[in-house]
Structure formats: structure tokens, C-alpha cells
ChimeraX commands (.cxc) that place a marker at each C-alpha (Angstrom):
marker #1 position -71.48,120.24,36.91 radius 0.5
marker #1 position -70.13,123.27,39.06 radius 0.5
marker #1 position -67.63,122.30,41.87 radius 0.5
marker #1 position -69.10,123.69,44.67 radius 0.5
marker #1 position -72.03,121.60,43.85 radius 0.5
marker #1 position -69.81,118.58,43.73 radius 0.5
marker #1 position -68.25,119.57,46.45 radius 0.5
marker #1 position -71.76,119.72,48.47 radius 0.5
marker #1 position -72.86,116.47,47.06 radius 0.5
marker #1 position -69.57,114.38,48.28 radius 0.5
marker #1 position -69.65,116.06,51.77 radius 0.5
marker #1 position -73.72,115.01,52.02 radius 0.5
marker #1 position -72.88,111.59,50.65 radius 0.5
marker #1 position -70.18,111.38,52.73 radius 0.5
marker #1 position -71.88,112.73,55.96 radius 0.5
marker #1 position -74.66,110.26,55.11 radius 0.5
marker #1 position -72.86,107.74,55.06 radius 0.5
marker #1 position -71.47,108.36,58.55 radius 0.5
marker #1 position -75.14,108.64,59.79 radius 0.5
marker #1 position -75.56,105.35,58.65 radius 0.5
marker #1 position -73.09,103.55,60.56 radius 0.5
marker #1 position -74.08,105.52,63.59 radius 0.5
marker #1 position -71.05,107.11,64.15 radius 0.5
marker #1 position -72.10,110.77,66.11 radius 0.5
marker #1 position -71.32,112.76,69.41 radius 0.5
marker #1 position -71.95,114.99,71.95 radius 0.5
marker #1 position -69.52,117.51,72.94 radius 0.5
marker #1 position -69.29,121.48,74.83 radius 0.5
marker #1 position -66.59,123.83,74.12 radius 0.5
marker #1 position -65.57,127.60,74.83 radius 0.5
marker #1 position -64.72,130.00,72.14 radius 0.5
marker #1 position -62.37,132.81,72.76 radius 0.5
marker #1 position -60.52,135.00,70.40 radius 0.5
marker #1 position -56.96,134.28,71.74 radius 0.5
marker #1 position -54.96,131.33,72.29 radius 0.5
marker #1 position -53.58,133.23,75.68 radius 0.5
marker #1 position -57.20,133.46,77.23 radius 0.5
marker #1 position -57.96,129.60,75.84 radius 0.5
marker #1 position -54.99,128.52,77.32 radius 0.5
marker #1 position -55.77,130.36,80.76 radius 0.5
marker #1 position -59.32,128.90,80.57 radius 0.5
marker #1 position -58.18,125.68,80.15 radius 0.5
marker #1 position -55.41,126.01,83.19 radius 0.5
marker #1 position -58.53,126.90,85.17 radius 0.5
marker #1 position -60.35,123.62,84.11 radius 0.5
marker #1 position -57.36,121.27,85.39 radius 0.5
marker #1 position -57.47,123.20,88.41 radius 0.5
marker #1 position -60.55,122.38,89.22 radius 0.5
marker #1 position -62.56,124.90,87.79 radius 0.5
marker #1 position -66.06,123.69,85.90 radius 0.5
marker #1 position -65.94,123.91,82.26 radius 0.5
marker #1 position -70.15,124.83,82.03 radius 0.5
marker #1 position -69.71,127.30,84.59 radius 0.5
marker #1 position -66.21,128.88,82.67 radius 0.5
marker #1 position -68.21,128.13,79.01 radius 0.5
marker #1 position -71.37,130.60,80.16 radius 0.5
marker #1 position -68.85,133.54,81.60 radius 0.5
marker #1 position -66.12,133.42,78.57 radius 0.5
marker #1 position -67.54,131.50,75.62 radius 0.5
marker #1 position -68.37,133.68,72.44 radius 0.5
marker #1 position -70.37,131.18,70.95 radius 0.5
marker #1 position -74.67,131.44,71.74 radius 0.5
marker #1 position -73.71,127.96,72.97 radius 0.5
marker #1 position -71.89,129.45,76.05 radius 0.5
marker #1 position -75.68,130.24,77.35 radius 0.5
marker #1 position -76.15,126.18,77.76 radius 0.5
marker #1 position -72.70,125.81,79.40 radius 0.5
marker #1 position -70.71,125.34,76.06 radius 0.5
marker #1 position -73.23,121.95,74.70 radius 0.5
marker #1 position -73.23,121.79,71.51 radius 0.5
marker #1 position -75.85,118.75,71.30 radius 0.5
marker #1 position -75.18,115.37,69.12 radius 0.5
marker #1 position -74.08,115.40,65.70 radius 0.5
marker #1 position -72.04,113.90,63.39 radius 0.5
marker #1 position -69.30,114.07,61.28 radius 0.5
marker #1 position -69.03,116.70,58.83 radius 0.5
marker #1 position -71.64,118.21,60.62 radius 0.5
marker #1 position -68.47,120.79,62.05 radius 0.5
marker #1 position -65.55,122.54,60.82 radius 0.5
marker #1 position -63.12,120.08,60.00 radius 0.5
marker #1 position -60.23,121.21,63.00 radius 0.5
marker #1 position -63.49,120.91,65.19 radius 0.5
marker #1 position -64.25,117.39,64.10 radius 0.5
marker #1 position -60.73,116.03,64.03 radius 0.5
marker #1 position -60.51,116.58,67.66 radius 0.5
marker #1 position -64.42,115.42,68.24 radius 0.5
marker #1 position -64.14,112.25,66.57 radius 0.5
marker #1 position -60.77,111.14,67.50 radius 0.5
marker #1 position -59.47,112.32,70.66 radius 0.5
marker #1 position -60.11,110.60,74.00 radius 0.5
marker #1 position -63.63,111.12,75.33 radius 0.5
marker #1 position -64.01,113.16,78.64 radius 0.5
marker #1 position -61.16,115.10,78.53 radius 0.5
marker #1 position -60.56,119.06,77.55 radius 0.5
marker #1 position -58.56,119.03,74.49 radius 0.5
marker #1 position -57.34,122.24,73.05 radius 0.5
marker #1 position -56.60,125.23,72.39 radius 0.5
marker #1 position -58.21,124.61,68.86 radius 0.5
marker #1 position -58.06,127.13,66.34 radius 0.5
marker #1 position -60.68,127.44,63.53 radius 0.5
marker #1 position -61.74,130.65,61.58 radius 0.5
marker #1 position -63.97,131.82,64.37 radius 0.5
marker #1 position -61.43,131.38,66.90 radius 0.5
marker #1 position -59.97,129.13,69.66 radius 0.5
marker #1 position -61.62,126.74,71.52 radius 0.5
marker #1 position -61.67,124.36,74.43 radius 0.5
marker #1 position -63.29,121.10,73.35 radius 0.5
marker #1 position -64.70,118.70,76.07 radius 0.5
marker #1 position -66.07,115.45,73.95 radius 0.5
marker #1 position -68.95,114.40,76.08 radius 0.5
marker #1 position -70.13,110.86,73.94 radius 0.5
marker #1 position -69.12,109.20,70.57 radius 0.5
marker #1 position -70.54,106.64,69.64 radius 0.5
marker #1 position -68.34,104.41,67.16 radius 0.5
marker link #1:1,2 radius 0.2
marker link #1:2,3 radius 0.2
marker link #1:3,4 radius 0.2
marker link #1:4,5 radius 0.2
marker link #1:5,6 radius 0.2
marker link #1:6,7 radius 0.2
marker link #1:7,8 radius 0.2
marker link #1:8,9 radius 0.2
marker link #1:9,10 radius 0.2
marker link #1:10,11 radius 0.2
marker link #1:11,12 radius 0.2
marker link #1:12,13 radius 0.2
marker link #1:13,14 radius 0.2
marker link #1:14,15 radius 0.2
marker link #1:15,16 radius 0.2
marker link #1:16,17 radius 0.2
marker link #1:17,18 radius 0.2
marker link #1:18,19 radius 0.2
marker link #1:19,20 radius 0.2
marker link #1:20,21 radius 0.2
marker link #1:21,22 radius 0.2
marker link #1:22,23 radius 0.2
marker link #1:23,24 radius 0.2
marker link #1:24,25 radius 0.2
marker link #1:25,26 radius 0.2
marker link #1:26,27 radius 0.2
marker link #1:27,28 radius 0.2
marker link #1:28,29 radius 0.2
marker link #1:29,30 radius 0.2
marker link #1:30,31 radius 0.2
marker link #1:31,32 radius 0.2
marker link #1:32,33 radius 0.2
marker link #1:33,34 radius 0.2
marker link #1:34,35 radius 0.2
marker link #1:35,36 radius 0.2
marker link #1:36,37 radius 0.2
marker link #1:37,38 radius 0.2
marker link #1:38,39 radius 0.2
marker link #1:39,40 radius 0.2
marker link #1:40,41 radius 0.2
marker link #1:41,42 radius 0.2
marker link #1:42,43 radius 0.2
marker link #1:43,44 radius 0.2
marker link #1:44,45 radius 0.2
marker link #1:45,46 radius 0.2
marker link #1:46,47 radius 0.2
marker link #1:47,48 radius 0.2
marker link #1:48,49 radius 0.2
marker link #1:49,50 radius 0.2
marker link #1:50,51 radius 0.2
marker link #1:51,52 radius 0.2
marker link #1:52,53 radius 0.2
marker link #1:53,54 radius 0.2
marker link #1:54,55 radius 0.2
marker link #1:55,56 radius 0.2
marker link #1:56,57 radius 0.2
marker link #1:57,58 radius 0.2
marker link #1:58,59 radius 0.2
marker link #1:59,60 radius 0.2
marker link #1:60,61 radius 0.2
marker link #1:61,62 radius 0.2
marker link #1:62,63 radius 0.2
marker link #1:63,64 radius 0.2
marker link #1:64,65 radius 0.2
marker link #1:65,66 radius 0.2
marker link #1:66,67 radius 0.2
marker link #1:67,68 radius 0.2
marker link #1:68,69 radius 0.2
marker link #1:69,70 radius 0.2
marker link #1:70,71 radius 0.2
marker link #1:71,72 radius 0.2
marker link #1:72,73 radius 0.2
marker link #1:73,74 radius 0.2
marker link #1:74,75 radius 0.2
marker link #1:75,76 radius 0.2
marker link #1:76,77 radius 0.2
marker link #1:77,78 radius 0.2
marker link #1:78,79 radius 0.2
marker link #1:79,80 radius 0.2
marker link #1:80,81 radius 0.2
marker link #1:81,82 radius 0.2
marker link #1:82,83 radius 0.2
marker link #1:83,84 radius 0.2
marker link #1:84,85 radius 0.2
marker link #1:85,86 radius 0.2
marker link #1:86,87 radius 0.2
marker link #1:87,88 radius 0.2
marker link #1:88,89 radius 0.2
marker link #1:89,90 radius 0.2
marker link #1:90,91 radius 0.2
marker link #1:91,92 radius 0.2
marker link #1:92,93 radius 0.2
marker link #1:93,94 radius 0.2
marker link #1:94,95 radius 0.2
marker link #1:95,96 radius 0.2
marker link #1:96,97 radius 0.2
marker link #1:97,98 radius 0.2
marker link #1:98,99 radius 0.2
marker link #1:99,100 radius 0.2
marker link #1:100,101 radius 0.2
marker link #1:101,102 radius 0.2
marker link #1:102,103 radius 0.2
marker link #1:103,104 radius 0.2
marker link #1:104,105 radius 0.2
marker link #1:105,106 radius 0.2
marker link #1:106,107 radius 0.2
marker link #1:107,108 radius 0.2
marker link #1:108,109 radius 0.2
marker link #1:109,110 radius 0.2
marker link #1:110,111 radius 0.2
marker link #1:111,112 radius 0.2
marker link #1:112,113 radius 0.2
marker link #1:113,114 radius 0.2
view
């Protein structure tokens, strides 16, 4: 058996699996090439600023279009820096700069479900 398809098999088992016990969430983010503009982005969120309103002017991601919301899903569903933030960090709060091969990100975890 080939390794990618083992590969592909363990991550569906293992995302099934996940499904199962109902573990899933809802989160937004904003993806920027740098860490500098992240950074500033988020500076402008604890300021006050609203993190829809920053995700459609900045974000890189089609997602920016719905304010950065990224709908429900579950883990293994993302990259894996994306879902190490999503499914352990503290629920309504901006966490990042994260960086992932299509850039940096702000990540605001909207639900999880546990």
C-alpha cells in the first residue's frame, strides 16, 4: 500500500473519529503575508478595532468577504498550526500571529464544542 494513501486513510479515520465525539468549531481569522502587518492588525483589534470589519479590508483569504468566518469544522479539517490554536486555545479571544504556508494569521475561535 502507497504511503500517501496510508497517510489519507489515518487522517480520515482519525478525523472521523473526532466527528464522532462531536468535537468541532467555529472560528474567523485574517490572512496577511507578514508577521509586521498581522501584528499591527492585531494591535488594532485590542484597541478596539472590529476584527470582521479589519478581516474584509486586509484578509487575503475569499473568507475576508464574510468578515474572516470560516464556518464549523473539525479537526483535521485545517492545517495543523491552524488547528492547534483552534482546538486548544481559549475561546473568544484573538490569538496569533500564526504562521502556516499561506501566511500569517489572526485567529478569533468563535465556538468549540468539546
Amino acid at each position: 500500500m502507497c504511503r500517501g494513501f496510508s497517510a489519507a486513510l489515518l487522517r480520515e479515520t482519525k478525523v472521523e473519529r473526532m466527528e464522532a465525539k462531536m468535537v468541532k468549531a467555529t472560528a474567523r481569522h485574517i490572512l496577511v503575508e507578514t508577521q509586521e502587518a498581522c501584528e499591527a492588525l492585531k494591535e488594532q483589534i485590542e484597541g478596539g478595532s472590529d476584527f470582521v470589519d479589519l478581516a474584509r479590508q486586509h484578509s487575503q483569504c475569499p473568507s475576508g468577504k464574510k468578515g474572516g468566518a470560516l464556518g464549523e469544522f473539525f479537526p483535521g479539517q485545517m492545517v495543523k498550526e491552524f488547528d492547534q490554536v483552534v482546538f486548544n486555545e481559549e475561546v473568544g479571544k484573538v490569538h496569533g500571529p500564526v504562521k502556516t504556508d499561506f501566511g500569517y494569521h489572526l485567529i478569533e475561535i468563535t465556538s468549540r464544542i468539546e
